[in-house]
N, C-alpha and C positions, 0 to 999 in steps of 0.2 A: 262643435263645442262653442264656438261662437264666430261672427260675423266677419272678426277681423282677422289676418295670420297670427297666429300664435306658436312658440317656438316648445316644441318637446324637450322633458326631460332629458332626452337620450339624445339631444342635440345641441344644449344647451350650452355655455363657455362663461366664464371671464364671473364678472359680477352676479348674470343672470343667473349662472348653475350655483353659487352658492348663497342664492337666496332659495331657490328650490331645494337644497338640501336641509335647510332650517324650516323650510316649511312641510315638508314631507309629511306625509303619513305612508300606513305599511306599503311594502312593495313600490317605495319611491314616488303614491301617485300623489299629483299636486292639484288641486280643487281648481274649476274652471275661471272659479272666480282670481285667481290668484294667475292662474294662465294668459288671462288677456291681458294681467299687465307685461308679460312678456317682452313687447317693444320698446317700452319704457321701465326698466328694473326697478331706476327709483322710483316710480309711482306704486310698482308694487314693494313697496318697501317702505313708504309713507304709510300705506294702506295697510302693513301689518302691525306697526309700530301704532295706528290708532285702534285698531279690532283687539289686539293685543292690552292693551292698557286699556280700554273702556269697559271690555267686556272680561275678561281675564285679567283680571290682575287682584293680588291680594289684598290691595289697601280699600277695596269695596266694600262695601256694610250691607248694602242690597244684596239677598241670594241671589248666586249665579242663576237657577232654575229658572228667577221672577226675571232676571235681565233677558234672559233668553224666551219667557213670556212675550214681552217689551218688543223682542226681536220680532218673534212669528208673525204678534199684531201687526206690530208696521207693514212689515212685508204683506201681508197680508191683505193690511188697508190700499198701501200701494199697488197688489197685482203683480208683484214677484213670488210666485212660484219656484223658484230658485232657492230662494233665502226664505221660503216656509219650510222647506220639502227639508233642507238643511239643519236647519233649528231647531224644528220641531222634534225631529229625530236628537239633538241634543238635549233638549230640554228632556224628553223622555229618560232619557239617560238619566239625566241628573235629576232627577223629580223620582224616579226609581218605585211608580205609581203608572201604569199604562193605563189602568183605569180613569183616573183625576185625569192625568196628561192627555185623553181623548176627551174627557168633557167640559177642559179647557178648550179645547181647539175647537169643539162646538161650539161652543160661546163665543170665539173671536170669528168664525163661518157665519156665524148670525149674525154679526156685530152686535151683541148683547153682552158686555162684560159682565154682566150684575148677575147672569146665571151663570158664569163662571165657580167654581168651587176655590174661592179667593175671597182673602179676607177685604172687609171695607177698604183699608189703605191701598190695598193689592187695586183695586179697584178705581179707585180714584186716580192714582197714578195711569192706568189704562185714559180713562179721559183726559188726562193730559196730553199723552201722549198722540190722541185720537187729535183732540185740536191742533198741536201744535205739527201734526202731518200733511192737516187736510186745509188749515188755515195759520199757517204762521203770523200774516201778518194783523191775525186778530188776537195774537196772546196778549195777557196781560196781567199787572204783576199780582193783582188777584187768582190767577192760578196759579200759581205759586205759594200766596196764599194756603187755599185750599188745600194743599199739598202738605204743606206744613202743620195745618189744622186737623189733618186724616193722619199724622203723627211720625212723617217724615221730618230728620233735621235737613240743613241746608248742603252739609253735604253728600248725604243721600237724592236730595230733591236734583243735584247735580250729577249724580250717575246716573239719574232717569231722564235726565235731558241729553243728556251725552250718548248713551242708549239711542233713544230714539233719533237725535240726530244722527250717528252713525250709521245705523241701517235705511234711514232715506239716503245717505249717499253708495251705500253698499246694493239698495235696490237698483237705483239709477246706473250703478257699474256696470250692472247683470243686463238690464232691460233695455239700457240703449246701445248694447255689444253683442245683444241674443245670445250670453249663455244660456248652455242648455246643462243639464246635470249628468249627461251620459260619459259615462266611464269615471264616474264621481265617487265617494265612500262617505254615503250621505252621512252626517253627523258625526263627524271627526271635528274633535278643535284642539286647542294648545290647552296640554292638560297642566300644565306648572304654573300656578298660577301664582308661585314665588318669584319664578326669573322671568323680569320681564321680555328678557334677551332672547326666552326658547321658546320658539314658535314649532317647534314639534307639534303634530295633529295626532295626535290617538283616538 
C-alpha cells in the first residue's frame, strides 16, 4: 500500500481510529492515501480538512465535475496514477456522461485540452492549471487575467487555483510514499458537501 508502516483500521486507537472512522467508506475501508498519514493523525487530518473544503464544499461556484477535471489533469500532468485512477472514476460519477467523461480523459492523455468536450472557459482554466503545475515560478498575473476574461470571477479564479494547488501536494503524498490503490474503492469521496465536518466517502 505503500512504502512506509501504515497502521490498519482494525488496529488503530486514540485519535488515529477516530479519524478513520470519519473518513471511512463502506465496509470500514480507508483510501491509501489517507493511510500513510497514519503515523502522524494530524497530518492526516490537515489533509482532510483541505481536500474537504477545496474540493467539496458548498460555498464553490465551479462544478464539482470540472474540479475533479482540474484534479485528473494535474495528476495526470504530474504522473500519479493514483489520483487519476481515483478522480476520474469520480468525476465519472458526477459527470453522469461515460461517454464525454472518456473523451475528456482523452484529451488530458494527449495533453490537448481544446479537443476536450469543454467549453472555452473550461479550457482556459486547464491552461492555467497546466502552467501553474509545470512552471510556477513563471505565473503571472496576466493569467489570471486571462482567466477572468474567459469569464471566470475572482472567486472562482481561486477555487481553480486552490484545486490545482491541492493535487500537486496530494500527488507528491502518493508518489513520494508509493501508494499503490490495491484494496482501494476507487472513486469514493465525501459526499455532503454541506458539512464541512463529514468526511464520510461514498
Amino acid at each position: 500500500m505503500s512504502w512506509i508502516r501504515t497502521i490498519p483500521y482494525d488496529k488503530a486507537t486514540g485519535k488515529l481510529k477516530r479519524l478513520y472512522q470519519r473518513v471511512t467508506g463502506p465496509g470500514n475501508n480507508v483510501d491509501n492515501i489517507m493511510m500513510a498519514h497514519s503515523l502522524r493523525p494530524h497530518s492526516m487530518e490537515g489533509h482532510m480538512v483541505l481536500y474537504k473544503n477545496v474540493l467539496h464544499h458548498s460555498g464553490n461556484t465551479v462544478p464539482k465535475w470540472f474540479l475533479e477535471v482540474l484534479g485528473v489533469w494535474v495528476s495526470s500532468l504530474n504522473g500519479c496514477a493514483y489520483c487519476v485512477e481515483h478522480h476520474f472514476q469520480g468525476l465519472q460519477r458526477l459527470l453522469d456522461d461515460a461517454a464525454r467523461g472518456d473523451a475528456i480523459r482523452a484529451a488530458i492523455e494527449a495533453r490537448a485540452p481544446e479537443q476536450a468536450p469543454l467549453e472555452l472557459a473550461q479550457i482556459a482554466a486547464m491552461h492555467y492549471a497546466r502552467k501553474l503545475t509545470h512552471s510556477p515560478a513563471d505565473m503571472a498575473e496576466a493569467d489570471v487575467a486571462a482567466l477572468r476574461q474567459a469569464g471566470f470571477d475572482d472567486g472562482q479564479i481561486l477555487e481553480i487555483n486552490q484545486v490545482t494547488a491541492y493535487f500537486s501536494y496530494a500527488n507528491r503524498t502518493v508518489l513520494g510514499l508509493g501508494c499503490s490503490t490495491e484494496g482501494d474503492d476507487l472513486g469514493l469521496s465525501p459526499g455532503n458537501s454541506e458539512d464541512p465536518d463529514d468526511w464520510g466517502h461514498i
